[in-house]
C-alpha positions in Angstrom: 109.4 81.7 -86.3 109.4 81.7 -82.4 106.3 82.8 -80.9 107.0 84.6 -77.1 104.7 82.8 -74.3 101.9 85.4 -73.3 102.7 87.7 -70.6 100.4 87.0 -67.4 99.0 90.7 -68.2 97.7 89.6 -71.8 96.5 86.6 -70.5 94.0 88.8 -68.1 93.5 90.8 -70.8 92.3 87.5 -73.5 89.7 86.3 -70.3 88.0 89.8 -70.1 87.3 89.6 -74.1 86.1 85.8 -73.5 83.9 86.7 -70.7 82.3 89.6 -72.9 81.4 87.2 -75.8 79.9 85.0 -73.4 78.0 87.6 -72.6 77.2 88.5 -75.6 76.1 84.8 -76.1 74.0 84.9 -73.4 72.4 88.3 -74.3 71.7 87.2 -77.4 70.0 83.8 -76.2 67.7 85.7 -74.1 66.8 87.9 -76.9 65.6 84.7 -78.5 63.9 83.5 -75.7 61.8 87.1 -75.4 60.9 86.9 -78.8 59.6 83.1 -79.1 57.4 83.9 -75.8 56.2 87.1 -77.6 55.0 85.4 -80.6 53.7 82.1 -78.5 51.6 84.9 -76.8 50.6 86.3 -80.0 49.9 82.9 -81.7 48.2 81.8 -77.9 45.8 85.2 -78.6 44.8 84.5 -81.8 43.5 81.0 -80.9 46.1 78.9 -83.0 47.0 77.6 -79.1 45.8 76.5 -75.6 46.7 78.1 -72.8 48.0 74.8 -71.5 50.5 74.5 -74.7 51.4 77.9 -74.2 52.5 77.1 -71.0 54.1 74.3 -72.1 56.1 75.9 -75.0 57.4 78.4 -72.6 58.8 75.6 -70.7 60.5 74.2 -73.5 61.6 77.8 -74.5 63.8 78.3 -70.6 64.3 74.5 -70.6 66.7 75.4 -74.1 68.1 78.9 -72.9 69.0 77.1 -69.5 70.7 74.4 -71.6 72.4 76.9 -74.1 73.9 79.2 -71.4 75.1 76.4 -69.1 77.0 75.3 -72.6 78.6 79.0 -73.1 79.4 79.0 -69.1 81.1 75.6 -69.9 83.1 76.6 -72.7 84.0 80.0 -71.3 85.2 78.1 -68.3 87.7 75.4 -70.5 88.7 78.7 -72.3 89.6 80.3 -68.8 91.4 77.0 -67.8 93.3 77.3 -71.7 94.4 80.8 -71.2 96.0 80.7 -67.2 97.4 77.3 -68.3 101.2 78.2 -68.8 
């Protein structure tokens, strides 16, 4: 069975929906990285940590959501490249 090439218009169309789940990717990696600092803060106020690891673990914590979204923007912009390629 044939398949018809994409139109230009449904190829606008399949880079809006990419965009939006890298979105959602990156919402949801920031939703992460809110809830690890909250409970480093908790864990930091109970006495379990230093402030001096706290600090540290937050650093790891952005160090990894800066590393996860460059990863999404880098596959979201191969996928762009994929869906304009005719």
């Amino acid at each position: 069975i044939g398949v018809p090439q994409l139109t230009q218009e449904r190829r606008d169309d399949l880079v809006k929906v990419v965009k939006k789940l890298a979105e959602e990717g990156r919402v949801s990696i920031r939703t992460v990285r809110r809830d690890a600092n909250d409970h480093l803060k908790k864990i930091e106020k109970e006495g379990h940590i230093s402030e001096d690891n706290m600090h540290d673990a937050h650093k790891d914590v952005q160090n990894m959501t800066d590393k996860y979204i460059a990863e999404i923007d880098k596959f979201l912009e191969a996928k762009e490249k994929e869906l304009h390629k005719i």
